[in-house]
C-alpha positions as CSV (number, residue, x, y, z in Angstrom):
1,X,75.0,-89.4,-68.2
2,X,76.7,-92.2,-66.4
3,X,74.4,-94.7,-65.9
4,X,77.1,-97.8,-66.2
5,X,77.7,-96.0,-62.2
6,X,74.3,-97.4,-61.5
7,X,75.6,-101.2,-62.3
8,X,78.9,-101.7,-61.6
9,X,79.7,-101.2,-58.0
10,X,76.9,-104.2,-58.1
11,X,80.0,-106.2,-59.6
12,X,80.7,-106.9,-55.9
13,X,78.0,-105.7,-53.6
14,X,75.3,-108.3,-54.8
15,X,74.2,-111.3,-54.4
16,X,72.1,-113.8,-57.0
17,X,68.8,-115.1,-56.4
18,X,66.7,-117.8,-57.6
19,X,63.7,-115.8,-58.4
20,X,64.3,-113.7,-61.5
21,X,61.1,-111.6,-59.8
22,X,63.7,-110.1,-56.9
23,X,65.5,-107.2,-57.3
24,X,68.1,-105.0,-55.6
25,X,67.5,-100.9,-56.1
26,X,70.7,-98.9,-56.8
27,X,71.1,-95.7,-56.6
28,X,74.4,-93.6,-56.8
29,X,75.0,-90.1,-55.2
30,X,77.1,-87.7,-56.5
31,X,78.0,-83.9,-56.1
32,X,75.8,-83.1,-59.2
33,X,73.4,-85.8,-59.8
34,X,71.6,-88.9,-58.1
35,X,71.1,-91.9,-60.4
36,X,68.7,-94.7,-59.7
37,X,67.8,-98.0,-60.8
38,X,66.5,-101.8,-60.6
39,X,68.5,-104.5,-61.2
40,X,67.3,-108.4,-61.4
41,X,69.1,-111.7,-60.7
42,X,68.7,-115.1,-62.1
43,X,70.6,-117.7,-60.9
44,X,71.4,-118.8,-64.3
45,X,70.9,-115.4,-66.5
46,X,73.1,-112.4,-66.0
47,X,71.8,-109.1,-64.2
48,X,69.3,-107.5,-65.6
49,X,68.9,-103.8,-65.3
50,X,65.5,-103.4,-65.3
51,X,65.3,-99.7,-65.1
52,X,67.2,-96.6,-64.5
53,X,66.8,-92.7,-64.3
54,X,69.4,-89.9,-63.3
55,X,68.2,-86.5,-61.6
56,X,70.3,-83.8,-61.7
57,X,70.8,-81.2,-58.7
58,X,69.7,-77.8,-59.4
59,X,73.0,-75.4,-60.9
60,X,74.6,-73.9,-58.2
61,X,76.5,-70.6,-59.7
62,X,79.2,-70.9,-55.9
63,X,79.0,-74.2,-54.5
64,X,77.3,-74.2,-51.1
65,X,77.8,-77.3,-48.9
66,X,74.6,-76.7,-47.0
67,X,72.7,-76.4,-50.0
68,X,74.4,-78.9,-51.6
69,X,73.2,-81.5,-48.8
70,X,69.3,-79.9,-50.1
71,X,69.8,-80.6,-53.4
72,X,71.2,-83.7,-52.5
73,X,68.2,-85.0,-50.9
74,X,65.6,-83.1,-52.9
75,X,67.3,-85.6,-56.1
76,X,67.4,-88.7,-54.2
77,X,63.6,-88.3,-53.4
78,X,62.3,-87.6,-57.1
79,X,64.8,-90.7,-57.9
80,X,63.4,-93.0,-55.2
81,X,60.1,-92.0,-56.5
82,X,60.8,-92.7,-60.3
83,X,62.0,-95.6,-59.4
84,X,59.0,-96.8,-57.2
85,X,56.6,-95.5,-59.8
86,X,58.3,-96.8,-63.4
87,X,60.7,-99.4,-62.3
88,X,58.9,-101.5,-59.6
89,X,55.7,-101.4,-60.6
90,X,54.0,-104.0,-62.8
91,X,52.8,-101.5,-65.4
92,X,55.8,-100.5,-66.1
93,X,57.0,-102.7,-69.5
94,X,54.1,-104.4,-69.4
95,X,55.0,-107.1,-66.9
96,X,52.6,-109.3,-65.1
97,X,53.6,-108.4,-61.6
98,X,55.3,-105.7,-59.4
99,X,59.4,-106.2,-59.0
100,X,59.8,-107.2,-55.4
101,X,63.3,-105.2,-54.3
102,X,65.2,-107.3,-51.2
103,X,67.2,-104.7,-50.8
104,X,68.5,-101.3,-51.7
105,X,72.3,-100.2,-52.6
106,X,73.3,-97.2,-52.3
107,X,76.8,-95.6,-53.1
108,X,78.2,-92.2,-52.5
109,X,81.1,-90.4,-54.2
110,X,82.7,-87.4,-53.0
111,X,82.1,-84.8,-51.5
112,X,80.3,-87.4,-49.3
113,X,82.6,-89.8,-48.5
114,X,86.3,-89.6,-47.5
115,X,88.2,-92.7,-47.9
116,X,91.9,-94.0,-46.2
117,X,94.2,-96.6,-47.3
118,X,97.3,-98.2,-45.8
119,X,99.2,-101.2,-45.4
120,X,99.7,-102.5,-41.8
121,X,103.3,-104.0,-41.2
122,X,104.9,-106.2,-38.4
123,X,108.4,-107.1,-38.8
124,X,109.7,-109.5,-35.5
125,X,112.8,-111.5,-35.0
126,X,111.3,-114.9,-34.6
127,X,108.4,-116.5,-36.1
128,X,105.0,-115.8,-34.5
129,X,101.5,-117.1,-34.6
130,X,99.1,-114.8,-36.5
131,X,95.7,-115.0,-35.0
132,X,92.2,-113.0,-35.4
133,X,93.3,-110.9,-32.0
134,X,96.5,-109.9,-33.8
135,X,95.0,-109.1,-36.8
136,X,92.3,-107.3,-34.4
137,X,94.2,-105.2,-32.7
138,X,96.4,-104.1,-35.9
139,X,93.4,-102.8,-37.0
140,X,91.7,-101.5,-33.6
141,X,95.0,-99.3,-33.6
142,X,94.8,-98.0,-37.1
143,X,91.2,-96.3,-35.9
144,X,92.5,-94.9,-33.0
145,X,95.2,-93.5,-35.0
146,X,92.7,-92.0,-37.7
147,X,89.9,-91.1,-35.4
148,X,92.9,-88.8,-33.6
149,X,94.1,-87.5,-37.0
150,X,90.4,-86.7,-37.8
151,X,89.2,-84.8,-34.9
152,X,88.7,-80.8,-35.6
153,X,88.6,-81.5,-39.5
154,X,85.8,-80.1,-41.1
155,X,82.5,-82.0,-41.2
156,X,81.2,-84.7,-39.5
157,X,81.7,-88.0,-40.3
158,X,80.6,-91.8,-39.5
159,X,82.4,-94.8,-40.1
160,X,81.1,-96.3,-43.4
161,X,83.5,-99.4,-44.5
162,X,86.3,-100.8,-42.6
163,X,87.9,-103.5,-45.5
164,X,90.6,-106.0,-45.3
165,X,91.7,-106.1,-48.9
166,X,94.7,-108.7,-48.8
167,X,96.6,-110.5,-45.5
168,X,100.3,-111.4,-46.6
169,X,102.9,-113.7,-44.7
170,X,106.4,-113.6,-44.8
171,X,105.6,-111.5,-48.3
172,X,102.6,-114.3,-49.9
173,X,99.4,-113.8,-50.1
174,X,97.1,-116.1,-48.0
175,X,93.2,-115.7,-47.7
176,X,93.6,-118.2,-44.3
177,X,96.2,-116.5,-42.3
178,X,94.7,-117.9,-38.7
179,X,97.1,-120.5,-37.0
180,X,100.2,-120.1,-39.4
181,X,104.0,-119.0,-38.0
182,X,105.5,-115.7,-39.8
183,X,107.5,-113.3,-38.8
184,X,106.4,-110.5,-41.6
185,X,102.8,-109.6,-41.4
186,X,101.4,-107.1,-43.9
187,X,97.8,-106.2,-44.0
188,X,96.3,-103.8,-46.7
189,X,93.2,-101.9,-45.0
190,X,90.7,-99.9,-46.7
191,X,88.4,-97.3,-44.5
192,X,86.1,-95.0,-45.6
193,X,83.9,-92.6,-44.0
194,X,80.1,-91.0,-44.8
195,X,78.8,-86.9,-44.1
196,X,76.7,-87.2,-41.0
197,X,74.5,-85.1,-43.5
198,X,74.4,-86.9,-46.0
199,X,73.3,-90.3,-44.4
200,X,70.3,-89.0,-42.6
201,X,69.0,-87.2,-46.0
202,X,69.3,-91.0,-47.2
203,X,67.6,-92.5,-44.3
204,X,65.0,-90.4,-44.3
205,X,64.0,-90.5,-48.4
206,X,64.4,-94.5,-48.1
207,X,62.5,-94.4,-44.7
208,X,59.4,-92.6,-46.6
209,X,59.4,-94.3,-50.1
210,X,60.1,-98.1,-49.5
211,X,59.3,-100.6,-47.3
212,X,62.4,-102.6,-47.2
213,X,64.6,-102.6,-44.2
214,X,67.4,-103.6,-45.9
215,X,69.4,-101.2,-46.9
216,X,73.4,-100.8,-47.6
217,X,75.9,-97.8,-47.7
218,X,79.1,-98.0,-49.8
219,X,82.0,-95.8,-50.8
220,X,81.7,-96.0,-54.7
221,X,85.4,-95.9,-54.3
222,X,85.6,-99.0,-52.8
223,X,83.0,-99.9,-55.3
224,X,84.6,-99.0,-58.6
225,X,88.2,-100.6,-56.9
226,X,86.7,-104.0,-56.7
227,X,84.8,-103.5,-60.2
228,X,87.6,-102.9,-62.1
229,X,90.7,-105.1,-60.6
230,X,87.5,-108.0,-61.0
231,X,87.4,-107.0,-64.9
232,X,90.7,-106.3,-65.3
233,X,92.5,-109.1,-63.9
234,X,95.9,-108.2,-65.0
235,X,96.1,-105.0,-64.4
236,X,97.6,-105.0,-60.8
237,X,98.7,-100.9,-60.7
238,X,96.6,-98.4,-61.8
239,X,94.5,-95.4,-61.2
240,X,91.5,-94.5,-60.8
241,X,89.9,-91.2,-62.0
242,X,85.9,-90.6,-60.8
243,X,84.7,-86.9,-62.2
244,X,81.7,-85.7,-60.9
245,X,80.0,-82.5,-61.0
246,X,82.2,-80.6,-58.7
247,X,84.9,-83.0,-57.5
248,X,87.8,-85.6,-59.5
249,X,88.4,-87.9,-57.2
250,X,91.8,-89.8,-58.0
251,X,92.4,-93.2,-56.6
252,X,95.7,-94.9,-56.5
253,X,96.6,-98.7,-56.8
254,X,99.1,-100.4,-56.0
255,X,100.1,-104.4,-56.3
256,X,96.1,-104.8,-55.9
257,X,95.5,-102.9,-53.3
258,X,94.3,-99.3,-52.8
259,X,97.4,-97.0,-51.7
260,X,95.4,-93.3,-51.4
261,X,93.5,-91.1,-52.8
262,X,93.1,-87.5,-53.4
263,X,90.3,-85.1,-54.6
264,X,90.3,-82.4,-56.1
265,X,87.0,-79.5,-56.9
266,X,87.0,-79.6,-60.8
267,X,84.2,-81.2,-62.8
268,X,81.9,-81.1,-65.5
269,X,80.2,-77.8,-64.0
270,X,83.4,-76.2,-63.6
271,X,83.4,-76.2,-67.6
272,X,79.6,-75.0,-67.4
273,X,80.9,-72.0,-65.4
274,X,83.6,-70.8,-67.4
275,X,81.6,-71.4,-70.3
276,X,78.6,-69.5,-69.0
277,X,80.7,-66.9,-67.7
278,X,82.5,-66.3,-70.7
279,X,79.8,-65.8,-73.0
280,X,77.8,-64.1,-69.9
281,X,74.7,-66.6,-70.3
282,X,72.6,-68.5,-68.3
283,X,74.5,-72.3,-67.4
284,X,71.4,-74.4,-69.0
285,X,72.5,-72.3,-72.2
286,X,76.0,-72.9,-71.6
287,X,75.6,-76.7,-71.4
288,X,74.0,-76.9,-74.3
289,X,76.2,-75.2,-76.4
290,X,79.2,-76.6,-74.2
291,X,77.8,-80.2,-75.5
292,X,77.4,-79.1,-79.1
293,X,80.6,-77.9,-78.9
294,X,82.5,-81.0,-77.7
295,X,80.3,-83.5,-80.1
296,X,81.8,-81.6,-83.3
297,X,85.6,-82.2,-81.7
298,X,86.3,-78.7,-80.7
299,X,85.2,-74.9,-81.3
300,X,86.4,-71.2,-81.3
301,X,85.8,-68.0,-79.5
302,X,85.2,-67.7,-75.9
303,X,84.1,-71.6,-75.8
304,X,87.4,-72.6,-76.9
305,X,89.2,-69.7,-74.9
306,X,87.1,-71.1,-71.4
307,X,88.1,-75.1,-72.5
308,X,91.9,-74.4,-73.1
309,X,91.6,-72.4,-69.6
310,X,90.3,-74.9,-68.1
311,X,92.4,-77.9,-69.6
312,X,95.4,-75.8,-67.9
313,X,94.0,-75.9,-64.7
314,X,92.4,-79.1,-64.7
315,X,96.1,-80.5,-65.5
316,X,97.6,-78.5,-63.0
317,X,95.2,-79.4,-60.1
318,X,95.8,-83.6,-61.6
319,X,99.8,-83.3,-61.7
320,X,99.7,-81.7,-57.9
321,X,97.3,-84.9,-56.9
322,X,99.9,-87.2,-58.9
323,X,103.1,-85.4,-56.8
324,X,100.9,-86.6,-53.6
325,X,100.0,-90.0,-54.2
326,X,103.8,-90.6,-55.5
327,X,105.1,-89.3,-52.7
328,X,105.4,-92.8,-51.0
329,X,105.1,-95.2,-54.5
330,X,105.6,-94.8,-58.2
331,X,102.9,-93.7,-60.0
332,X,101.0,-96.4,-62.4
333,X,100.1,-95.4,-65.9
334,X,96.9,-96.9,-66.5
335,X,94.3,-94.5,-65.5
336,X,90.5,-95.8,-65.2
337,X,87.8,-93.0,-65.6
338,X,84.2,-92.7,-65.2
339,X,82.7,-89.4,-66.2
340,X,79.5,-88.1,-68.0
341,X,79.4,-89.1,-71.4
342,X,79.1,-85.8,-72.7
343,X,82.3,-84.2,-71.1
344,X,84.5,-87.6,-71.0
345,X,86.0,-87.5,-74.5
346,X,87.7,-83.7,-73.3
347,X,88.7,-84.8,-70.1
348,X,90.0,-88.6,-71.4
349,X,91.9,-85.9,-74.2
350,X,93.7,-84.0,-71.6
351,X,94.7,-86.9,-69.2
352,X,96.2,-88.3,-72.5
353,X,98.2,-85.2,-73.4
354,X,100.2,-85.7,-70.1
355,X,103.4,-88.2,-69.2
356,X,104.5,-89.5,-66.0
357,X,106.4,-92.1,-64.9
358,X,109.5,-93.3,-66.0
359,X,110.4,-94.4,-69.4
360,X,113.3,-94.9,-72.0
361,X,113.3,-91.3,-73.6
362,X,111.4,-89.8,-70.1
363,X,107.6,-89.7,-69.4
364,X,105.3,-92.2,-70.6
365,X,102.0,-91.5,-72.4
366,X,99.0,-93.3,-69.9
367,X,96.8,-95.5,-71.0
368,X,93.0,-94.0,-70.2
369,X,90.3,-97.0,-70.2
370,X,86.7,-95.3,-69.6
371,X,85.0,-97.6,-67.3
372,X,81.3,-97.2,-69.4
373,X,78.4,-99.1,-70.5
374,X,81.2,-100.6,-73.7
375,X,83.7,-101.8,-70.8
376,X,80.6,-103.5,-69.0
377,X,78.9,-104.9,-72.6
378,X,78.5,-108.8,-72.0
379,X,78.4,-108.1,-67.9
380,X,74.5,-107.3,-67.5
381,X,71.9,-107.0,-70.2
382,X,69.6,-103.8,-70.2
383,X,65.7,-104.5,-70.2
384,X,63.4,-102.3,-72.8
């Protein structure tokens, strides 16, 4: 499972104490799974992940959003509780005294969240004075113009992030823009927006299991953004791939910033499917012997007849999201991914068996980095 989803959207969502006693609870939500966990600061020690657990949503043979929301919640609960019970509490490793949580993260993936990106441009004659109204109002009309492109989709939706990621002038960068003269202004935005649904599941388990107040909603797409352009500080274009249970989200980047995003319904339980289907089993049965499978490097029969299906249309569904998000920019070829670890080397294979881009002799081969608990080794330690 993917616990290293559990830590690093902390990367940029936390701040250190002085008391290595306080802790902040994470918890991730996906379309298959809910991960929780406790995570400690020192103002002198790194992060220490306490504890963590993953509970899984029950297999759904035809994805059902209503029951999806269910399962949703039912998983969050049994995490919250886990986490209360063997994470908190002082029992648990044989610590003196109960973990005191200040406050509790909690990020959400798709299908829960939809996200926008865009850069904001003004282009005048003469040099102008950029102030917070300007700035204000460039992004006041940005929201009317996605609230009006929104209305009538499906769902509905409240505003979850609403993120400056870079101010430029006259084409540099400048993290004090107030009170200086340009005439260009460019200012990347980052939105993103969370299921009605899905928010008051999350209220109401965190209403009923803790005590703290406190508590924060993120996009983990925002999340894993800042993660990885903060741990991979040269690497200014890229993608990023997050494969759930039911949905690969694709995120692209551009010059630092985000540029769009689009998802796509194929994960892990896809495979499980076809897999189950093909040999006409139950999908706990197919898991298991889609994991055994994968572990030895590759297989034959109706296993290796559902994978190669699969891999076809997995790369057909990722080459239509690359047409999209290349519409407007080039496409980068560094590709981030965070996936199960059980399924990640077959679908970090088949992203590397593609070319895009432009090269000397045509496409060029990407380069896939798994963002897993080996990319964040020295980051955060891991308690017994």
């Amino acid at each position: 499972m993917s616990y290293n989803k559990q830590y690093m959207p902390f990367l940029s969502f936390s701040s250190r104490g002085s008391d290595g006693n306080k802790a902040s609870i994470l918890f991730d939500i996906g379309s298959g799974s809910v991960g929780g966990g406790v995570l400690a600061t020192g103002e002198h020690a790194k992060p220490l992940l306490h504890y963590r657990t993953r509970v899984p949503f029950r297999f759904q043979k035809h994805v059902e959003y209503d029951r999806l929301v269910k399962e949703m919640a039912a998983a969050l609960l049994t995490a919250a509780e886990d986490v209360v019970k063997n994470g908190l509490r002082k029992k648990a490793n044989g610590r003196s005294k109960d973990i005191r949580a200040e406050k509790i993260l909690c990020f959400f993936s798709s299908p829960w969240v939809a996200s926008h990106a865009e850069i904001l441009r003004v282009k005048r004659r003469k040099p102008f004075t950029v102030s917070g109204n300007f700035l204000g109002a460039l992004v006041a009309r940005s929201e009317k113009r996605l609230a009006q492109a929104r209305e009538g989709s499906a769902g509905e939706m409240n505003s979850l992030e609403r993120r400056v990621i870079r101010v430029s002038l006259n084409g540099y960068e400048t993290s004090r823009p107030y009170g200086k003269k340009a005439r260009v202004v460019e200012l990347a935005l980052f939105e993103s927006f969370l299921s009605k649904e899905a928010e008051a599941a999350a209220v109401d388990v965190f209403s009923r299991v803790f005590h703290t107040k406190e508590v924060e909603f993120h996009s983990f797409s925002l999340a894993s953004f800042i993660a990885a352009r903060d741990l991979f500080h040269g690497v200014r274009d890229f993608l990023l791939l997050d494969i759930t249970a039911e949905v690969t989200e694709i995120q692209l980047v551009c010059d630092g910033v985000p540029a769009g995003s689009v998802s796509f319904p194929f994960g892990k339980n896809t495979l499980i499917r076809s897999v189950a289907g093909n040999l006409r089993t139950i999908p706990e049965e197919a898991h298991t012997l889609l994991r055994a499978t994968l572990q030895k490097g590759g297989g034959e029969g109706k296993i290796s007849e559902a994978l190669s299906r699969n891999e076809e249309r997995w790369l057909h569904e990722f080459r239509g999201a690359l047409f999209k998000l290349g519409e407007q920019q080039a496409v980068p070829t560094t590709a981030f991914i965070t996936v199960d670890g059980d399924v990640a080397g077959w679908f970090t294979r088949s992203l590397s068996a593609l070319s895009w881009g432009v090269g000397p002799s045509g496409g060029i081969k990407p380069r896939v980095i798994a963002l897993d608990e080996k990319a964040l080794q020295g980051v955060y330690e891991v308690g017994e």
